[in-house]
C-alpha positions in Angstrom: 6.6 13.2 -6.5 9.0 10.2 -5.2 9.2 7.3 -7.0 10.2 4.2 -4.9 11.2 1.3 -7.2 10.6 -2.5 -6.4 11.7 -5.9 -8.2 10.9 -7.7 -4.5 8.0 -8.2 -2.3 10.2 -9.4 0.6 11.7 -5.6 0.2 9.1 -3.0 -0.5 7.7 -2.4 2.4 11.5 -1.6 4.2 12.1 0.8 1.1 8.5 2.5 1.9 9.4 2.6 5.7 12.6 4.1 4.6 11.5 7.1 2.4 8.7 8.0 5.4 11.8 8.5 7.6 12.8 10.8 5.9 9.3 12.9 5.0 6.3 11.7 5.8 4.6 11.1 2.5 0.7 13.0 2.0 0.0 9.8 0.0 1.2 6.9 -1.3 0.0 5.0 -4.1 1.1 1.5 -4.4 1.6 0.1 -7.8 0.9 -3.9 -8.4 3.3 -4.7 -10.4 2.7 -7.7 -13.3 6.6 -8.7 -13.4 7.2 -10.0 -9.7 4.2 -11.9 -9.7 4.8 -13.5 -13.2 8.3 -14.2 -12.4 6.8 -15.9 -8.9 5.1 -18.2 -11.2 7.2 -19.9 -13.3 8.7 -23.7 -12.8 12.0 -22.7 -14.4 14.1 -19.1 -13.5 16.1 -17.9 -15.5 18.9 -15.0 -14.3 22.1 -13.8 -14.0 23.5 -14.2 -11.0 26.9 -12.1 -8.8 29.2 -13.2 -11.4 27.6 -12.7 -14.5 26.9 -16.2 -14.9 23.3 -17.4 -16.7 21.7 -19.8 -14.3 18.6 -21.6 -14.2 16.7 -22.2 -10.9 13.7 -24.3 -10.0 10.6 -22.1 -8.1 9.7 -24.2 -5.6 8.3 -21.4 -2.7 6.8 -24.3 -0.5 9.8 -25.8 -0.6 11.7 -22.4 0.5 13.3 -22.4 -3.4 12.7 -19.0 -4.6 15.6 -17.5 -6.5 13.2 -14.4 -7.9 13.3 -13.1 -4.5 16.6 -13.7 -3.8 18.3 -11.1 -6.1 17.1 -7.4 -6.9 16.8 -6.8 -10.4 16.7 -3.1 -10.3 19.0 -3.3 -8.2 21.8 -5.5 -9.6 20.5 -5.2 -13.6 20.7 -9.0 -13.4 17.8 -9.2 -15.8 18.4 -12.0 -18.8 16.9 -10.8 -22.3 16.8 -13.2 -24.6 17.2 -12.8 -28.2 14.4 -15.2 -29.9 15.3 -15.3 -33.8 12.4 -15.0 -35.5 12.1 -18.8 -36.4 11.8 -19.6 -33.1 9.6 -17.5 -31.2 6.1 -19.6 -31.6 8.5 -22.5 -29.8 9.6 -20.1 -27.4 6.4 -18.7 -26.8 5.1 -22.0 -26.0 8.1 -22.8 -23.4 7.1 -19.9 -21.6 3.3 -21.0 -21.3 4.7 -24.7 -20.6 6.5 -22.7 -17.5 3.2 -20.8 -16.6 1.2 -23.6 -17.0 3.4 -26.1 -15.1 4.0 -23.6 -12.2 0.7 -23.0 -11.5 0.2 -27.1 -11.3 2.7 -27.2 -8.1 0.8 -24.3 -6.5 3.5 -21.6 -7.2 0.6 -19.1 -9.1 -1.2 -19.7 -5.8 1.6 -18.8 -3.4 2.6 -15.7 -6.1 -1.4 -14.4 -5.3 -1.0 -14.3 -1.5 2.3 -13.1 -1.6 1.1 -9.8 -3.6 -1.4 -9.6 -0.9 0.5 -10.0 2.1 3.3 -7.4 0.9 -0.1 -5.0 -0.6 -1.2 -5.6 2.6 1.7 -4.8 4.8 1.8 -1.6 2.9 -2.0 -0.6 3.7 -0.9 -1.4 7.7 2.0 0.7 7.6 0.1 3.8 5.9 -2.9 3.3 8.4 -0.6 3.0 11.7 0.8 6.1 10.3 -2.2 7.9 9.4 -1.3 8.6 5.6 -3.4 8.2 2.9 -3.2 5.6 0.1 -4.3 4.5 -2.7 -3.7 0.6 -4.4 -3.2 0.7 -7.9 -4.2 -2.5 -10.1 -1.6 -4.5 -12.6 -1.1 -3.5 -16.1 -2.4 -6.2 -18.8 1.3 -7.7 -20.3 0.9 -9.1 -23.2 4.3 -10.6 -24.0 2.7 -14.4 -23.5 -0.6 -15.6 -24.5 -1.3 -16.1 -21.2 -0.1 -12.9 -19.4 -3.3 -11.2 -19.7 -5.6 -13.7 -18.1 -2.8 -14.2 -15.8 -2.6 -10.7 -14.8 -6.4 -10.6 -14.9 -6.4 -13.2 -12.5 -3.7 -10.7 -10.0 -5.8 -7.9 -10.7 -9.4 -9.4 -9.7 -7.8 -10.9 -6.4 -5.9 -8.0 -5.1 -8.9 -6.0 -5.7 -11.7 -8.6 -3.6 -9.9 -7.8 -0.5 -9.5 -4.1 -0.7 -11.9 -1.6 0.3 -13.5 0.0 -3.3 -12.3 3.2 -2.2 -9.1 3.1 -2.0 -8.1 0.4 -5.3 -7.8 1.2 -9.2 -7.9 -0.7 -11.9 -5.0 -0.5 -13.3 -6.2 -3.6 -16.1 -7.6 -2.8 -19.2 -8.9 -5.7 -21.7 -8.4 -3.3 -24.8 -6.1 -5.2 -26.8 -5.2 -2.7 -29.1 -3.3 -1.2 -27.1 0.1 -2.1 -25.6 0.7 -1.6 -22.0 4.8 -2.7 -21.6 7.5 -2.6 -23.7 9.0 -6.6 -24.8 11.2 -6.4 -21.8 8.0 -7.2 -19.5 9.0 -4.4 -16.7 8.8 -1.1 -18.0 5.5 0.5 -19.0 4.6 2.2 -22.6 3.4 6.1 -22.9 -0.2 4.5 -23.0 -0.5 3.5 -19.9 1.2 6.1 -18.5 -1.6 8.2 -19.9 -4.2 6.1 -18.8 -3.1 5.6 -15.0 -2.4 9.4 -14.7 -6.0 10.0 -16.2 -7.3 7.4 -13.0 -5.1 8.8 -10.4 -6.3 12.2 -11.1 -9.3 11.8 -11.2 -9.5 9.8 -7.8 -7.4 12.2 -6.0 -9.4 15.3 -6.9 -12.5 13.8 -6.5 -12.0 12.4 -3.3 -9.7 15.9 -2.1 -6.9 13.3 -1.2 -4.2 16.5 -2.0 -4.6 20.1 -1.6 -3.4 22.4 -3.9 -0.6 23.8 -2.2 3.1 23.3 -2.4 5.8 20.6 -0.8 3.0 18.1 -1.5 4.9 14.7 -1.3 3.6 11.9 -3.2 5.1 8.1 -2.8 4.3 5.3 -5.6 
């Protein structure tokens, strides 16, 4: 199993394209990620750019403003982590809804929906042209805002409207109990690890999308 990782829409779809040159992948299971389309949606952007240097950046995608697709955060670990005292964090929690809220107001949660499409999209062309099989797995629910779940709710139910049954997951669960990703909003917890491999199993045996046999290669 290959594991391609993404922090860009604009860039996926070459790093897929990439890995198939090398081996043609039996399937590929694209993961809908909650971070690149949260980060899509916010007014204010905040990162750390060449230098080092905190910056702050308006998102303004109809206006070709987009700083969250400008720099790779796997790539370039330019990811800013805040340290909230404890004090604060009912403030800050309601800055970051005030950015949600006032980002989706200028059409920016709009723009962050199609986006995911197109690139999901892309990738479904590619794999089709190329006659390998795929499967579209669903966002996670993060839960580090108030409003990340419905958010992510909203990602989840719109990806999934324009894809064949067949071939999408639901990668959303509403159980709030449980966490699904750690405080720093990208990685995942052992939870839904679980619960994803439990899914993907289950669809790939039941539909015979692998055989047995080894030098299987599996792209996500």
């Amino acid at each position: 199993m290959n594991i391609i990782r993404y922090a860009r829409l604009s860039t996926v779809l070459e790093k897929v394209k990439s890995f198939a040159d090398l081996k043609t992948p039996d399937l590929v299971v694209f993961h809908v990620r909650p971070e690149p389309y949260l980060r899509l949606i916010k007014l204010f952007y905040k990162y750390i750019d060449d230098k080092g240097r905190l910056k702050w950046s308006l998102n303004l995608p109809y206006f070709n403003l987009l700083n969250p697709e400008k720099y790779d955060m796997l790539d370039s670990r330019r990811i800013y982590d805040a340290n909230v005292k404890p004090g604060k964090y009912l403030f800050h929690e309601f800055l970051i809804s005030c950015n949600y809220i006032f980002g989706s107001m200028i059409g920016n949660k709009h723009y962050a929906l199609k986006s995911y499409y197109q690139a999901t999209k892309a990738i479904i062309d590619f794999c089709n042209v190329n006659n390998i099989r795929y499967l579209i797995l669903g966002p996670n629910r993060r839960n580090n805002n108030y409003l990340e779940p419905s958010l992510c709710r909203e990602l989840d139910l719109y990806i999934s409207g324009k894809i064949a049954k067949q071939y999408y997951i639901h990668g959303y669960e509403p159980d709030k109990a449980k966490k699904m990703n750690q405080k720093n909003g990208i990685h995942v917890t052992q939870a839904y690890h679980d619960l994803i491999a439990e899914k993907l199993y289950k669809r790939i045996a039941d539909n015979n999308l692998l055989t047995p046999t080894r030098g299987k290669n599996i792209s996500n």
